[in-house]
Structure formats: structure tokens, C-alpha cells
N, C-alpha and C positions, 0 to 999 in steps of 0.2 A: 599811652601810659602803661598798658599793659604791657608790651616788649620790652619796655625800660625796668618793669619791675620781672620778668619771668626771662630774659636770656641775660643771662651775666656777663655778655661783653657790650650789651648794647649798657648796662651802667657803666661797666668799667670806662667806654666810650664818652661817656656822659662826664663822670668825675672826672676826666683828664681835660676835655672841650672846656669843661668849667673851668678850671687851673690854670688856663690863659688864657680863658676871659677875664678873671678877678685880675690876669696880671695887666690886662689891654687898657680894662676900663680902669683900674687903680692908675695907670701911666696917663691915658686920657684925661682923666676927674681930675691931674696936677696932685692925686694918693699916696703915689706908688715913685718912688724914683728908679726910673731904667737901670741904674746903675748897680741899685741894690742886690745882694744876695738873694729876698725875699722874690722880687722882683724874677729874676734869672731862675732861682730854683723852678717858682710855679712854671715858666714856659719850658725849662727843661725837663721836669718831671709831666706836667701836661702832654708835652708831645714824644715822650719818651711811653707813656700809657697808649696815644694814639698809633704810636710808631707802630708798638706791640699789636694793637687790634689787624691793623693793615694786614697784617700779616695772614690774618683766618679771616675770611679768603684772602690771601696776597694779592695786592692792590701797590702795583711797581711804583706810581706816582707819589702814593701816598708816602710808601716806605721812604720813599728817595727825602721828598718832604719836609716830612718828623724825625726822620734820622738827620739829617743837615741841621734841623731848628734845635733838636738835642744837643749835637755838637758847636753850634752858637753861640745858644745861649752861657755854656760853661765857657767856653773862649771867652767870653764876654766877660763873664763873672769874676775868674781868675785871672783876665788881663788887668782887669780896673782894680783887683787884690793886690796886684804886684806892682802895679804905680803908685798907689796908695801907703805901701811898706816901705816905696824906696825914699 
């Protein structure tokens, strides 16, 4: 608990981890619809925070990752917007 409170990227690490978890287990619980906005933001913005962390130390894996799951989840978001309009 103490790392989590005194280096500001093990939170930051933490608030983004959290951000799709609420979006896993909302999909999981039958909460959350995958499809949603809500949905897609939290995993884009969650691993768009994790993406970021990778980085300090660069961690190739990781980046490769959270960058892919950022770019996803928006494809995702904005595919199911644009069927939805048409």
C-alpha cells in the first residue's frame, strides 16, 4: 500500500488496471454492454493509462499490448456508432 500511495505511476498504474476491470466484470455481471461507449471508453482509456506507464521503464510487450487494446477498443466503438447511424 505504500508504493501505491508514494510513486505516482504505481496509482496511475492502478487507476487505469481498475478502468477495465469495471469494464470486464460490468461485461461479465451481464452490467455493462460490450458494445457500449461506456463500455469501450473504460478499456480504451484504462490501457491507454497502462500503455503510458510501459513506457517508464519501456516494457516492448506491454506497449505492443495496451497500444493494440487502445486502438480496438475505439474501432470497436466507432464501428458499432456507424452501423447504428446507418
Amino acid at each position: 500500500m505504500y508504493a501505491l500511495l508514494h510513486d505516482p505511476m504505481q496509482l496511475i498504474s492502478f487507476v487505469g488496471a481498475l478502468m477495465i476491470l469495471i469494464a470486464y466484470a460490468g461485461h461479465q455481471l451481464g452490467r455493462m454492454n460490450p458494445r457500449s461507449a461506456t463500455y469501450n471508453l473504460l478499456n480504451a482509456f484504462g490501457s491507454g493509462i497502462l500503455g503510458y506507464v510501459a513506457f517508464f521503464p519501456f516494457k516492448l510487450g506491454f506497449v505492443i499490448l495496451e497500444t493494440a487494446w487502445v486502438f480496438i477498443s475505439f474501432y470497436a466503438m466507432f464501428r458499432y456508432r456507424a452501423r447504428k447511424s446507418s
